[in-house]
C-alpha positions in Angstrom: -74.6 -76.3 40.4 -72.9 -79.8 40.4 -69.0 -79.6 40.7 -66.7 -82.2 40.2 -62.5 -81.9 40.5 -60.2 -83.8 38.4 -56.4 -84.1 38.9 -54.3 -84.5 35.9 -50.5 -84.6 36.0 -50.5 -82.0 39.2 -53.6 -79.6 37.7 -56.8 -79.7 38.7 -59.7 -79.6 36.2 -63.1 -78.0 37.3 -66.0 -79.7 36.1 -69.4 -77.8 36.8 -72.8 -78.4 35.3 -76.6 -76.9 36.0 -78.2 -79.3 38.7 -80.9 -79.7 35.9 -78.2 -80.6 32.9 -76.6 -83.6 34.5 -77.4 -86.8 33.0 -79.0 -85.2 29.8 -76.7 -85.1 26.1 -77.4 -82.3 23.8 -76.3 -82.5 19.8 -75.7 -80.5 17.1 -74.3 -81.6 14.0 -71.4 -83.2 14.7 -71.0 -81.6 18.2 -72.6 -82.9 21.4 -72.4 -82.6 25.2 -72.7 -85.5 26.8 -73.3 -84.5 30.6 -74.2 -88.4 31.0 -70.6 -89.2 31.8 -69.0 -89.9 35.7 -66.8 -86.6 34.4 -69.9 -83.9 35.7 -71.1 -86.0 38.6 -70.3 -84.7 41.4 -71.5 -82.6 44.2 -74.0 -79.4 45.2 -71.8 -76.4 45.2 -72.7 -73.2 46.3 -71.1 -69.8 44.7 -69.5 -68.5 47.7 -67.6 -72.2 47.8 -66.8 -72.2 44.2 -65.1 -68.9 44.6 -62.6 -70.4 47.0 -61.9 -73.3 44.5 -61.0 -70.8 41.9 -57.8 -70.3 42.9 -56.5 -73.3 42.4 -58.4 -74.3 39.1 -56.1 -74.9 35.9 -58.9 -75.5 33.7 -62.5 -75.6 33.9 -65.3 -77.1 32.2 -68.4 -75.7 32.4 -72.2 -76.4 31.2 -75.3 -74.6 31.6 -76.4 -71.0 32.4 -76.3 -70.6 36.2 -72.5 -72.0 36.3 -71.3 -70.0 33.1 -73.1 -66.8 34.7 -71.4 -67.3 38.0 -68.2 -67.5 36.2 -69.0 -64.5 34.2 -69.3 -62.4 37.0 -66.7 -63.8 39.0 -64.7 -62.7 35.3 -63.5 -65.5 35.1 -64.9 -66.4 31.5 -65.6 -63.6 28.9 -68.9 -63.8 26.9 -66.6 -64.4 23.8 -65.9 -67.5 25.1 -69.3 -68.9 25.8 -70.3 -71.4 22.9 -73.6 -73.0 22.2 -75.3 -76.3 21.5 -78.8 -76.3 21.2 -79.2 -73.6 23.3 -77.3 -74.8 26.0 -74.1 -72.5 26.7 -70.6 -74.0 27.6 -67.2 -72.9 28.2 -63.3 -74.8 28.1 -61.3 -72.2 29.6 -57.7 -72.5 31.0 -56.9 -70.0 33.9 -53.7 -68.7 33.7 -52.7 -66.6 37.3 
């Protein structure tokens, strides 16, 4: 997994992506995800460091199967918010603690 933290008026946003998603864009329709951008680059993360960034995470991005399933069983998303694009699974979820 590639993570990538953003600060935005005091919050931090968690951008994580599949290794093997970065730099690719999947459409649909009018929807895309454009994993092309400087927004997903970032570094290797493992899961036993992203757990410790979870706690101070206002929102997170996420892209790809390994990240959303890490976040799944950390219950931190719910499948009901997993959406799709060609396949691909994705998530927009704001943490509220």
């Amino acid at each position: 997994m590639i993570a990538k933290i953003h600060a935005m008026h005091g919050r931090k946003i968690l951008a994580l992506c599949d290794k093997n998603l970065l730099g690719k864009r999947f459409e649909a329709g009018k929807l895309q995800l454009d994993l092309t951008s400087q927004f997903y680059r970032g570094d290797g993360i493992t899961e036993k460091h992203l757990r410790t960034l979870l706690k101070d995470i206002y929102t997170i991005n996420a892209v790809g199967r390994k990240s959303i399933a890490v976040l799944t069983k950390y219950k931190v998303v719910s499948k009901k918010n997993i959406y799709r694009i060609n396949g691909i699974p994705y998530v927009n979820v704001i943490l509220e603690y």
